[in-house]
CHARMM internal coordinates of N, CA and C (Angstrom, degrees):
IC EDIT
DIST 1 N 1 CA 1.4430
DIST 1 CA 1 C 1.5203
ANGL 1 N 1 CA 1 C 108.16
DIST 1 C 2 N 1.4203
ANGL 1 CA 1 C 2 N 104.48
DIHE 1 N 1 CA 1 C 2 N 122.32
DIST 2 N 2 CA 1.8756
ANGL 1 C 2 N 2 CA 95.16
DIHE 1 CA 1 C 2 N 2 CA -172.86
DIST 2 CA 2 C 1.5556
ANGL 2 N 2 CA 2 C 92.25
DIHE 1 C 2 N 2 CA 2 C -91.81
DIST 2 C 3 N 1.6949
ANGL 2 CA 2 C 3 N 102.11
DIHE 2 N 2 CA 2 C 3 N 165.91
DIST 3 N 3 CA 1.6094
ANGL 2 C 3 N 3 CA 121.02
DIHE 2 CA 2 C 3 N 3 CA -145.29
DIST 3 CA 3 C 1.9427
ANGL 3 N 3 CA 3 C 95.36
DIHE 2 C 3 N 3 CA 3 C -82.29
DIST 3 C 4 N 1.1307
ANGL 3 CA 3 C 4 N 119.68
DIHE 3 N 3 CA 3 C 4 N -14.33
DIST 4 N 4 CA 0.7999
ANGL 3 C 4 N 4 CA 139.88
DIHE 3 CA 3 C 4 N 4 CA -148.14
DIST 4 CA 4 C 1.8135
ANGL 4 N 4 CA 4 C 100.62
DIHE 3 C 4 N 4 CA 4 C -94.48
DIST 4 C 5 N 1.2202
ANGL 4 CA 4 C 5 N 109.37
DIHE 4 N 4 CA 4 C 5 N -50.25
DIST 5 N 5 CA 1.3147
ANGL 4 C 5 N 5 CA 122.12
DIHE 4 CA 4 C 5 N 5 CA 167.86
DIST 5 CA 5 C 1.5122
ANGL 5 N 5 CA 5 C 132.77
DIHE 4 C 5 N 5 CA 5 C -91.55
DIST 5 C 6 N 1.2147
ANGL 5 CA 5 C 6 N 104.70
DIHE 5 N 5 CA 5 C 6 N -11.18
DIST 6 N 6 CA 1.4677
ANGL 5 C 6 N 6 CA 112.59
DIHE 5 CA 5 C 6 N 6 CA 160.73
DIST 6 CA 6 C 1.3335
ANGL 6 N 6 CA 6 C 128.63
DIHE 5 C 6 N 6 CA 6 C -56.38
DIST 6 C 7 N 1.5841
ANGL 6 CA 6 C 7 N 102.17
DIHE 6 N 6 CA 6 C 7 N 130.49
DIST 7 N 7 CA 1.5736
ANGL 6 C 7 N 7 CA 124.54
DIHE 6 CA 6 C 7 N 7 CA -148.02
DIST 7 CA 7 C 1.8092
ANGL 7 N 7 CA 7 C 85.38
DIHE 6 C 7 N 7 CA 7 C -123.98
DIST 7 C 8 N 1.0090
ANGL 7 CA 7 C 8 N 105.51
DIHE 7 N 7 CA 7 C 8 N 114.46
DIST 8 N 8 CA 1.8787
ANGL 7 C 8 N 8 CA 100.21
DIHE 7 CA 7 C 8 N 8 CA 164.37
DIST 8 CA 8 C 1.5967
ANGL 8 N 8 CA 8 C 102.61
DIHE 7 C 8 N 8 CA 8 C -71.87
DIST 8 C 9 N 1.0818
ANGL 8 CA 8 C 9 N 119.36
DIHE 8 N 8 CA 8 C 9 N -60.03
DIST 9 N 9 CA 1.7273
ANGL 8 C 9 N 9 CA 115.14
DIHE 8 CA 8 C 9 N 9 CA -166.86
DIST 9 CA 9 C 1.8743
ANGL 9 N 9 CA 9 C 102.32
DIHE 8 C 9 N 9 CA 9 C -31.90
DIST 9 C 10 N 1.9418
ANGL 9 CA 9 C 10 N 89.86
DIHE 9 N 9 CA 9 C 10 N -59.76
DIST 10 N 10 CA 1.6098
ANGL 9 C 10 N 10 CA 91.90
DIHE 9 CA 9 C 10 N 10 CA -157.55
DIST 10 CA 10 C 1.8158
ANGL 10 N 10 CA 10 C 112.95
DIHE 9 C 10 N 10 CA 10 C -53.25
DIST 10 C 11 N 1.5626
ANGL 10 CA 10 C 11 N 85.24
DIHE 10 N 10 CA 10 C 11 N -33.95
DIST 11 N 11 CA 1.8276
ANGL 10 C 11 N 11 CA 85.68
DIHE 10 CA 10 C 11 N 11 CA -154.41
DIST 11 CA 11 C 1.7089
ANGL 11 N 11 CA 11 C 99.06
DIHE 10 C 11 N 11 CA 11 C -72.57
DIST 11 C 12 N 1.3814
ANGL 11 CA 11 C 12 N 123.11
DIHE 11 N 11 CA 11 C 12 N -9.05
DIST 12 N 12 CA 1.7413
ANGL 11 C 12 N 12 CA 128.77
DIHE 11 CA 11 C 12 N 12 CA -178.77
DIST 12 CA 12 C 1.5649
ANGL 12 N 12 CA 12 C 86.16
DIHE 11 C 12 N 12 CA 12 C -83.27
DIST 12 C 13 N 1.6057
ANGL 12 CA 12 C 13 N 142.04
DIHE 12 N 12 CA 12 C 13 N -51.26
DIST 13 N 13 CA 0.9121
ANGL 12 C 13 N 13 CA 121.28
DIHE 12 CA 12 C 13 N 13 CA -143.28
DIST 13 CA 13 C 1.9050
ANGL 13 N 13 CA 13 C 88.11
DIHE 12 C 13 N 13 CA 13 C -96.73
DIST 13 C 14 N 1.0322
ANGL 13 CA 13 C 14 N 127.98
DIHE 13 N 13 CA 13 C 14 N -4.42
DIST 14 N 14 CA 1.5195
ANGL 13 C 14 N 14 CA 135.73
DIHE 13 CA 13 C 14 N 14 CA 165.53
DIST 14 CA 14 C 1.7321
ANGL 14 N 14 CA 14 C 106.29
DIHE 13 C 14 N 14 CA 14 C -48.97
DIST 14 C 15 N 1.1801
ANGL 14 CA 14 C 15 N 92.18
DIHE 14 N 14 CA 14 C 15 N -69.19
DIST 15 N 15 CA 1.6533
ANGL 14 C 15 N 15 CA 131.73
DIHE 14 CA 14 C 15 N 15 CA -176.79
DIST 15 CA 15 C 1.9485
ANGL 15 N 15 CA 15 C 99.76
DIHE 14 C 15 N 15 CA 15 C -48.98
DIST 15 C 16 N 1.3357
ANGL 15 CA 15 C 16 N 106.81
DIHE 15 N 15 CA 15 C 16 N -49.03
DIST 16 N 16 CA 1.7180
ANGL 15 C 16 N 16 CA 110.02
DIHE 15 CA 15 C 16 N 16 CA 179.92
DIST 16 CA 16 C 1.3861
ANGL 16 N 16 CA 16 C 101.55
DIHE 15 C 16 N 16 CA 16 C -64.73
DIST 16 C 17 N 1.2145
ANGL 16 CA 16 C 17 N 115.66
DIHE 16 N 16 CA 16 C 17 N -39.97
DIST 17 N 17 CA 1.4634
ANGL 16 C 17 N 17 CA 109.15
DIHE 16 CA 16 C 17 N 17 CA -155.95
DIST 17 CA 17 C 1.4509
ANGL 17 N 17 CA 17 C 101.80
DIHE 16 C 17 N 17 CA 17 C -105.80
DIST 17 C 18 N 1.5739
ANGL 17 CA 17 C 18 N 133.18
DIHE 17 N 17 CA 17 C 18 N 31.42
DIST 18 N 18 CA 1.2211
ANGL 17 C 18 N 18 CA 131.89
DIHE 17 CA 17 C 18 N 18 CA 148.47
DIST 18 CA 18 C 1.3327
ANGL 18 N 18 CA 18 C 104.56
DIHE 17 C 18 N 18 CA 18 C -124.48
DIST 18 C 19 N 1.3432
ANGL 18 CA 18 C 19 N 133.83
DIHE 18 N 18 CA 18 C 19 N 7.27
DIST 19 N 19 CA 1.7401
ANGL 18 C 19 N 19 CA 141.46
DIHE 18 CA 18 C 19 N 19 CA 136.57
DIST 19 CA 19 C 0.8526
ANGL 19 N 19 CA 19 C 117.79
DIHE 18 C 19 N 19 CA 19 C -63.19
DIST 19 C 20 N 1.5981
ANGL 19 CA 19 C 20 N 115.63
DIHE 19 N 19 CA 19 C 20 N -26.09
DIST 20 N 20 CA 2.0069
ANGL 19 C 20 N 20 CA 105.04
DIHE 19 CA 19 C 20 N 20 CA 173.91
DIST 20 CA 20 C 0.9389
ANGL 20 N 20 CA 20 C 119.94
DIHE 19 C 20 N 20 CA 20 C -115.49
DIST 20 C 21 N 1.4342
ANGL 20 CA 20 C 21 N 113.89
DIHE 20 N 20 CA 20 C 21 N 15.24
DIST 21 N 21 CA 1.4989
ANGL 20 C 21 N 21 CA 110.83
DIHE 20 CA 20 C 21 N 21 CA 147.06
DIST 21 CA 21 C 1.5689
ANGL 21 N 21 CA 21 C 122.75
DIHE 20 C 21 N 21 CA 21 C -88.80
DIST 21 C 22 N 1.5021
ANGL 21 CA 21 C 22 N 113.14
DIHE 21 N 21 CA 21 C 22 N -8.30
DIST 22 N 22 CA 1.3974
ANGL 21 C 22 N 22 CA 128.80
DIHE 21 CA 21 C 22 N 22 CA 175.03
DIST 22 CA 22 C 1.7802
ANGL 22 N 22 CA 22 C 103.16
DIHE 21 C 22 N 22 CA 22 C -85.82
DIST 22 C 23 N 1.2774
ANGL 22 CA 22 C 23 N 114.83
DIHE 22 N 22 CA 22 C 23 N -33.47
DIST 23 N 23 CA 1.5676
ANGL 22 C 23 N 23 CA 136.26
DIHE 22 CA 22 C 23 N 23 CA 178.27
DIST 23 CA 23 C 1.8032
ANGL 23 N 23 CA 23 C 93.26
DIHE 22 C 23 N 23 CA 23 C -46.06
DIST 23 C 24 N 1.9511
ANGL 23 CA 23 C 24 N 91.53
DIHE 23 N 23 CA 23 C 24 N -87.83
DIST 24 N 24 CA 1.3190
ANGL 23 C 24 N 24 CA 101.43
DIHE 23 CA 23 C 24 N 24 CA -174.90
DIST 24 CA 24 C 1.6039
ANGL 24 N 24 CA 24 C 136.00
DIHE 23 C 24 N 24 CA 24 C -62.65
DIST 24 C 25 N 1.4620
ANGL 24 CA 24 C 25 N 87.44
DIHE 24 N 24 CA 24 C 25 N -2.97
DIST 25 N 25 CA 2.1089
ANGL 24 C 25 N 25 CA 97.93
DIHE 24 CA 24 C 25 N 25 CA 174.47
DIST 25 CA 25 C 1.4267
ANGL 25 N 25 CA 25 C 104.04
DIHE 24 C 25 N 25 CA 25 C 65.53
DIST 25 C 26 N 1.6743
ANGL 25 CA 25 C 26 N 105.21
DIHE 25 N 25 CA 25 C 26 N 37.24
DIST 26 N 26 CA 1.2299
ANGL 25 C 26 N 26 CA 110.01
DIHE 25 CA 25 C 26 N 26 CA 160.26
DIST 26 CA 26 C 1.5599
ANGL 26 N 26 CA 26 C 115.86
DIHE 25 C 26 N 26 CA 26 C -91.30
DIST 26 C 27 N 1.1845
ANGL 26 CA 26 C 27 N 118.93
DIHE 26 N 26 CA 26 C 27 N 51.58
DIST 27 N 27 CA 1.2828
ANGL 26 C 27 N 27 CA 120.46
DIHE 26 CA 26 C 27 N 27 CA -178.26
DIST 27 CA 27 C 1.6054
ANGL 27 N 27 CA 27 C 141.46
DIHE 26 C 27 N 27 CA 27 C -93.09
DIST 27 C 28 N 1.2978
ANGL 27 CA 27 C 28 N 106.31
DIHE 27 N 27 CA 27 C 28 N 117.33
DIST 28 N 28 CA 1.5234
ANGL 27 C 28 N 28 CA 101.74
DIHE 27 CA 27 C 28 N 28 CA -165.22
DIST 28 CA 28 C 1.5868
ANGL 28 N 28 CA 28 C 116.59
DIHE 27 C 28 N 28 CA 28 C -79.83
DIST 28 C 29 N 1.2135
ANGL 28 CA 28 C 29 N 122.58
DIHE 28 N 28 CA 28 C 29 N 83.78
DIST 29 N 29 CA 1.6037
ANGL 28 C 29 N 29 CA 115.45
DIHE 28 CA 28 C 29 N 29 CA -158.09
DIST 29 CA 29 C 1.8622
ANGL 29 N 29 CA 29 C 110.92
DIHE 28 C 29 N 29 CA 29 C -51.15
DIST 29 C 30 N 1.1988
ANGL 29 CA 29 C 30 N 110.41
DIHE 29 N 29 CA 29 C 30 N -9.85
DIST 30 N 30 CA 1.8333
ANGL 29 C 30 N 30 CA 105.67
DIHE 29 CA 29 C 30 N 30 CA 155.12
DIST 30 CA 30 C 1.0955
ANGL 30 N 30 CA 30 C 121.83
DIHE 29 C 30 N 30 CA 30 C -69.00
DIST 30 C 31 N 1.6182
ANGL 30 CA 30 C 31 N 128.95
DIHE 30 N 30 CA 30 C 31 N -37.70
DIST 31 N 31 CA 1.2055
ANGL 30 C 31 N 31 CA 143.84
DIHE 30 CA 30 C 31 N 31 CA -159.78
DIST 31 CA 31 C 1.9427
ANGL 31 N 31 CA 31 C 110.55
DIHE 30 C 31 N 31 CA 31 C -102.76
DIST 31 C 32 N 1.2598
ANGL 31 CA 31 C 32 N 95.14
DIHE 31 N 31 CA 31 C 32 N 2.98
DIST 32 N 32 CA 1.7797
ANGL 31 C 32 N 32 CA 99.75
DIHE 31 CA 31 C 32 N 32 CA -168.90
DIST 32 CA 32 C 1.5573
ANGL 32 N 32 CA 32 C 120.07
DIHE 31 C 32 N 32 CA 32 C -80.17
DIST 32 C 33 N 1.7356
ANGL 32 CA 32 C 33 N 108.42
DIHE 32 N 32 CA 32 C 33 N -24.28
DIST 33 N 33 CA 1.2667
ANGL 32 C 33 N 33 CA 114.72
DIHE 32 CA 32 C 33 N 33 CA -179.79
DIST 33 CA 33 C 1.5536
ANGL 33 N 33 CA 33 C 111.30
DIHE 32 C 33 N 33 CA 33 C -92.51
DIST 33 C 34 N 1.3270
ANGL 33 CA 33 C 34 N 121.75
DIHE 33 N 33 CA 33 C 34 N -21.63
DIST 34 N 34 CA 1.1692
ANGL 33 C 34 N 34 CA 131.37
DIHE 33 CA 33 C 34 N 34 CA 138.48
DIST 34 CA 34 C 1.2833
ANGL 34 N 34 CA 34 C 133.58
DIHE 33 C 34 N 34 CA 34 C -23.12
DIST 34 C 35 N 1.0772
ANGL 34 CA 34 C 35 N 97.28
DIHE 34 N 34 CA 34 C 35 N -63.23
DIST 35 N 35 CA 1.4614
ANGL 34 C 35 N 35 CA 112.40
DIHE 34 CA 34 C 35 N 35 CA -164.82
DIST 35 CA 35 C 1.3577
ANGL 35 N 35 CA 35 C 98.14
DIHE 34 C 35 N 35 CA 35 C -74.63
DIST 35 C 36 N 1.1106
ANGL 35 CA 35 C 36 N 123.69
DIHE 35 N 35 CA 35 C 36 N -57.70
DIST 36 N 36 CA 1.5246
ANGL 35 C 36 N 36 CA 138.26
DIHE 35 CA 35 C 36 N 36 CA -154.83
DIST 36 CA 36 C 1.5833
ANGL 36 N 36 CA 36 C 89.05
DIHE 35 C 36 N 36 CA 36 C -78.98
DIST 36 C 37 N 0.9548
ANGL 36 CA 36 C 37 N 141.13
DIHE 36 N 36 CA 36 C 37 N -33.99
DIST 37 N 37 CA 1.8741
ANGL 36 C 37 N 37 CA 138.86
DIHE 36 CA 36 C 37 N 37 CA -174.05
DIST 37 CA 37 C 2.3111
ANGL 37 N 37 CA 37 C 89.04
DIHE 36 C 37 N 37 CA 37 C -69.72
DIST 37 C 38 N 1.7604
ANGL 37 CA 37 C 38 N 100.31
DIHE 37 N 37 CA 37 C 38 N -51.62
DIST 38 N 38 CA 1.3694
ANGL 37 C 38 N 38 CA 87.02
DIHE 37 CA 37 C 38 N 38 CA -156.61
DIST 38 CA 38 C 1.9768
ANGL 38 N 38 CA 38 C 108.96
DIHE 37 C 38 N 38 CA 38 C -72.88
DIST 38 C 39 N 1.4537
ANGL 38 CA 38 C 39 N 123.50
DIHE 38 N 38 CA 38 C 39 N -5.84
DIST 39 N 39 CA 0.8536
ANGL 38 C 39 N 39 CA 143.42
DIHE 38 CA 38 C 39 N 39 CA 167.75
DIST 39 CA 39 C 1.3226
ANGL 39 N 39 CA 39 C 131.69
DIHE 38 C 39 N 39 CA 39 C -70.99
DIST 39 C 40 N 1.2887
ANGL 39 CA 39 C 40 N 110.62
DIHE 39 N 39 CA 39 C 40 N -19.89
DIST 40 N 40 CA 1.3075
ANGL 39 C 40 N 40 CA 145.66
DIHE 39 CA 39 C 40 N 40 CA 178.82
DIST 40 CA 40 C 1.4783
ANGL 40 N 40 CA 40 C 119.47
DIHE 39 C 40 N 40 CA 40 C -92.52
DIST 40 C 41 N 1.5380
ANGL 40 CA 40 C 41 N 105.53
DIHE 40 N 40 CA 40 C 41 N -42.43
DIST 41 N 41 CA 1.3583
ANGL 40 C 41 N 41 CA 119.44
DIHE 40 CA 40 C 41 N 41 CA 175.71
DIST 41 CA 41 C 1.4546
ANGL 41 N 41 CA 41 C 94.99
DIHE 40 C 41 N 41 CA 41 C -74.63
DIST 41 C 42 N 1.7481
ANGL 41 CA 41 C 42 N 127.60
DIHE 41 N 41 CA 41 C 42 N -60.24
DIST 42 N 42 CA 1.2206
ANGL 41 C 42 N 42 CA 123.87
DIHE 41 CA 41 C 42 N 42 CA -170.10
DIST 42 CA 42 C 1.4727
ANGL 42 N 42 CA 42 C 124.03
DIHE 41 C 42 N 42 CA 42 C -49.12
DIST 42 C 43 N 1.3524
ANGL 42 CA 42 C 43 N 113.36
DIHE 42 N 42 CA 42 C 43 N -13.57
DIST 43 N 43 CA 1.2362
ANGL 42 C 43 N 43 CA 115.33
DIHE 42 CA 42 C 43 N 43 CA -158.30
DIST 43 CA 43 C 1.4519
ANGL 43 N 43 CA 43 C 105.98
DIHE 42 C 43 N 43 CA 43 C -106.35
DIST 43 C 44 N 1.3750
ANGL 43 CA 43 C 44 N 110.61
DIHE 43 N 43 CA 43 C 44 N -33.39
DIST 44 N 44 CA 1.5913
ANGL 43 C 44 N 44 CA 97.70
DIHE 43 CA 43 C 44 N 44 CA 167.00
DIST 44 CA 44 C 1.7363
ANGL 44 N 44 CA 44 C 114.34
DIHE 43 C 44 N 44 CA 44 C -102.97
DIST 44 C 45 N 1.3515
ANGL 44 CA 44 C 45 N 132.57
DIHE 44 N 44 CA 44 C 45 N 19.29
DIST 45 N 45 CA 1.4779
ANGL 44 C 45 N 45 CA 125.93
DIHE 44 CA 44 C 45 N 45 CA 107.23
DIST 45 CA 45 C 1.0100
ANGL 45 N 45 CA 45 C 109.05
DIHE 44 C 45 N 45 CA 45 C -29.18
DIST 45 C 46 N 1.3976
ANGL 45 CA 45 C 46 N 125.88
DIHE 45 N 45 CA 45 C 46 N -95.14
DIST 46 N 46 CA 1.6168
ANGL 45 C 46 N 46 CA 131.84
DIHE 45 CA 45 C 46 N 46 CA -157.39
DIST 46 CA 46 C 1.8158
ANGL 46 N 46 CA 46 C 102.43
DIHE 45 C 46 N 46 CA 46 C -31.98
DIST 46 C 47 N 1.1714
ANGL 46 CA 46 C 47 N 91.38
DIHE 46 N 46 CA 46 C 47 N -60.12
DIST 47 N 47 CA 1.8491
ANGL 46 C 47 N 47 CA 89.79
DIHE 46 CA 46 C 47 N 47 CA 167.55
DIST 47 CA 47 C 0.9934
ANGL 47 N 47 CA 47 C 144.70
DIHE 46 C 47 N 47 CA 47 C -34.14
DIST 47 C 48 N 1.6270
ANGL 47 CA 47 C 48 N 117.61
DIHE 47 N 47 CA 47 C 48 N -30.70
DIST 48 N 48 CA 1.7324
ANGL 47 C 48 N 48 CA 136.21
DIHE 47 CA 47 C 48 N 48 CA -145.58
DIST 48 CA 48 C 1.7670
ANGL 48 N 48 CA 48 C 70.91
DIHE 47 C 48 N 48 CA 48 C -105.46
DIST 48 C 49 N 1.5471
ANGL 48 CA 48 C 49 N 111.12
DIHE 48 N 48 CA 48 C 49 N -53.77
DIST 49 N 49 CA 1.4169
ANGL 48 C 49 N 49 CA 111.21
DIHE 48 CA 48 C 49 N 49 CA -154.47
DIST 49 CA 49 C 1.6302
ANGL 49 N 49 CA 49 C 102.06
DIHE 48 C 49 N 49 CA 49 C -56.45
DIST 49 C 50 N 0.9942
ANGL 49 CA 49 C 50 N 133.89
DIHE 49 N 49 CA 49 C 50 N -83.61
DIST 50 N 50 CA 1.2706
ANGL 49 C 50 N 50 CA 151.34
DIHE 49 CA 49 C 50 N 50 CA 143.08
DIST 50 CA 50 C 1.0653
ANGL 50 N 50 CA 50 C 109.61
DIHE 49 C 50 N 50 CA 50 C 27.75
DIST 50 C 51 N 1.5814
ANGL 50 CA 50 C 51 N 116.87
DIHE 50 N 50 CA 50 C 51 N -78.78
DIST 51 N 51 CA 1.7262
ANGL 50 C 51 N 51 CA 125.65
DIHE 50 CA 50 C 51 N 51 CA 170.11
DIST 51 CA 51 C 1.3370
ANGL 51 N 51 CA 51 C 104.36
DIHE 50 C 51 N 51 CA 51 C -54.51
DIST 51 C 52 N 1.2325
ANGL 51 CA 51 C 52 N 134.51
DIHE 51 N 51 CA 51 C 52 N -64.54
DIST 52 N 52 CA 1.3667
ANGL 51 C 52 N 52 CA 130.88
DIHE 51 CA 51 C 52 N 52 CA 169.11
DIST 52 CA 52 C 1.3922
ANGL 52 N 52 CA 52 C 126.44
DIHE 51 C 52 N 52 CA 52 C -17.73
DIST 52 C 53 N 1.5504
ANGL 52 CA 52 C 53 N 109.23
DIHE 52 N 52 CA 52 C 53 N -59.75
DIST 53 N 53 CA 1.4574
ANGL 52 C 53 N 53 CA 116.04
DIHE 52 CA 52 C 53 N 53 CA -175.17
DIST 53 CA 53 C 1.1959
ANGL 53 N 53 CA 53 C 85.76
DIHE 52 C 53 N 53 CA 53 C -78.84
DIST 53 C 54 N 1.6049
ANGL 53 CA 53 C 54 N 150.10
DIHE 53 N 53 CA 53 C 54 N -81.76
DIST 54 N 54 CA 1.4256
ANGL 53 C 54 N 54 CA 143.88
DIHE 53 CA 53 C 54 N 54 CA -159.90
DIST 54 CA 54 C 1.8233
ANGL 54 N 54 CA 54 C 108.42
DIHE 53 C 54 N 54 CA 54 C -17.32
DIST 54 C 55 N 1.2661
ANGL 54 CA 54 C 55 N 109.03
DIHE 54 N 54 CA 54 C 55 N -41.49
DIST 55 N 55 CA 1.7995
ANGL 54 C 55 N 55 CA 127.62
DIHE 54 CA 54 C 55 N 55 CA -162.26
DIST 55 CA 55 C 1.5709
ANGL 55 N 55 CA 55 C 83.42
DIHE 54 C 55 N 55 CA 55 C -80.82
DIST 55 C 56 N 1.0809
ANGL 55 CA 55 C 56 N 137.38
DIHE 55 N 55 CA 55 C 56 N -61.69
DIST 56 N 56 CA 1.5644
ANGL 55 C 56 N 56 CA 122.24
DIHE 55 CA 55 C 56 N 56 CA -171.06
DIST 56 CA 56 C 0.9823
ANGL 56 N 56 CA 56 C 129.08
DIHE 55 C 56 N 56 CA 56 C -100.14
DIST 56 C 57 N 1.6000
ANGL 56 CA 56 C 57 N 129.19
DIHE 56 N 56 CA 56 C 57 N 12.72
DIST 57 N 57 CA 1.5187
ANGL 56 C 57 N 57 CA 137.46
DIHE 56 CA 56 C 57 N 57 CA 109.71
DIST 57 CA 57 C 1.4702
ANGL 57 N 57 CA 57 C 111.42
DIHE 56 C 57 N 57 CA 57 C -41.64
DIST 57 C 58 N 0.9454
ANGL 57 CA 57 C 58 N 110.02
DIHE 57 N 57 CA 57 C 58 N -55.06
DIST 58 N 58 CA 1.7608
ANGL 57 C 58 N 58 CA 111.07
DIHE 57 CA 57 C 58 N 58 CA -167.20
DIST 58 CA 58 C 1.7205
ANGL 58 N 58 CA 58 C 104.70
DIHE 57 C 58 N 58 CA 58 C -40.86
DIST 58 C 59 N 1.3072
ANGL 58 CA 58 C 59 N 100.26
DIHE 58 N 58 CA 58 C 59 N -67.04
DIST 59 N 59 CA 1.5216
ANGL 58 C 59 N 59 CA 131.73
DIHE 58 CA 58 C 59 N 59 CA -175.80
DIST 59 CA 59 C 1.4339
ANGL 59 N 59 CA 59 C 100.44
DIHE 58 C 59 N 59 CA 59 C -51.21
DIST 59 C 60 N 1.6069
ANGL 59 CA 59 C 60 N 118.07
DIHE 59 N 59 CA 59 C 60 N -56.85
DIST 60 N 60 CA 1.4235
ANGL 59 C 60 N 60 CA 95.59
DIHE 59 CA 59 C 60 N 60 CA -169.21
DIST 60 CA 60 C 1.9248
ANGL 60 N 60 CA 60 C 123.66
DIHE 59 C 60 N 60 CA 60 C -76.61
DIST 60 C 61 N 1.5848
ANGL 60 CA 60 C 61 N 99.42
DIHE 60 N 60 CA 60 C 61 N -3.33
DIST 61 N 61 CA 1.1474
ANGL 60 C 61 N 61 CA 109.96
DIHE 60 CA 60 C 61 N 61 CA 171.08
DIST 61 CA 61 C 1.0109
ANGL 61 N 61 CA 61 C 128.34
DIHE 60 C 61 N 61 CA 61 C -100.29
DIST 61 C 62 N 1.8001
ANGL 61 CA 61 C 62 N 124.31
DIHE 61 N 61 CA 61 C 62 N 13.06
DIST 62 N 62 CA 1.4834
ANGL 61 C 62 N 62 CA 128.79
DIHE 61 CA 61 C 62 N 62 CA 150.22
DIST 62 CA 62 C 1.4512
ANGL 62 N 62 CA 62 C 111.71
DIHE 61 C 62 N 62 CA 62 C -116.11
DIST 62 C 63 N 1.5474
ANGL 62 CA 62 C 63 N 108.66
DIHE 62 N 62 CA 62 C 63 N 44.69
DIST 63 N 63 CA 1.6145
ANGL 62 C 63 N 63 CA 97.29
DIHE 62 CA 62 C 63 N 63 CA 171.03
DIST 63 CA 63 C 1.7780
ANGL 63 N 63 CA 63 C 97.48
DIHE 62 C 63 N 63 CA 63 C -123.83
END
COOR INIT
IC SEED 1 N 1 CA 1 C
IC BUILD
């Protein structure tokens, strides 16, 4: 995912909707390490973003 196009909403609602296919045991055991690698990646994005914004909230609320 380039940094540039990263969407927090999409990549959380990415992330939901390859939990409910793990939910409903809709699981394609070809498609599982996949999934779980791109879920994995999405999720610590969501992280980087997160800390990121936390750091310039921080900042704009001690100036």
């Amino acid at each position: 995912m380039a940094k540039n196009s990263f969407n927090y909403s999409e990549a959380i609602a990415e992330v939901e909707r390859i939990l409910e296919k793990f939910r409903t045991e809709q699981l394609d055991v070809d498609q599982l390490t996949t999934d779980v690698k791109r879920a994995t990646t999405l999720i610590a994005a969501c992280r980087e973003r997160l800390t990121k914004v936390e750091e310039e909230v921080t900042k704009i609320l001690e100036a």
